[in-house]
Steps between C-alpha positions, in 0.01 A plus 500: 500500500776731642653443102152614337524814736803564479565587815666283813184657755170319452187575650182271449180490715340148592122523642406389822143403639582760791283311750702470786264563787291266595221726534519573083451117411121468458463858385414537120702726285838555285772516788789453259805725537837498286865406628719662353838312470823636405799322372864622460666218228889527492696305276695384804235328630459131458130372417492383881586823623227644303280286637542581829526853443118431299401300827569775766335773275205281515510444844551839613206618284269262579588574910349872394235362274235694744587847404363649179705528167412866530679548825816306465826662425635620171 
């Protein structure tokens, strides 16, 4: 992807059903919110590395899933 961009810093945004609470899970309605997750590729990296570097991204964003696209950092 980085190749197509042509750029090393990726940014993509995954969906997420954003029902966290147990309170939300029998209410009806569109509770999905977007991750956004970015990716630094190096050519020093090996395809492990990457991997792990893709993993904690993931991680990390999905530990804030709760807060709002609209109010995360920039």
């Amino acid at each position: 992807m980085h190749q197509v961009a042509r750029t090393n810093d990726v940014v993509i945004g995954i969906p997420v059903a954003g029902r966290t609470r147990p309170e939300l899970e029998h209410l009806i309605g569109f509770f999905v919110n977007t991750l956004p997750l970015r990716v630094i590729f190096s050519p020093h990296l090996t395809f492990r590395q990457l991997l792990q570097q893709v993993r904690q991204v993931a991680l990390d964003a999905y530990a804030h899933q709760h807060l709002p696209f609209d109010q995360t950092e920039r």
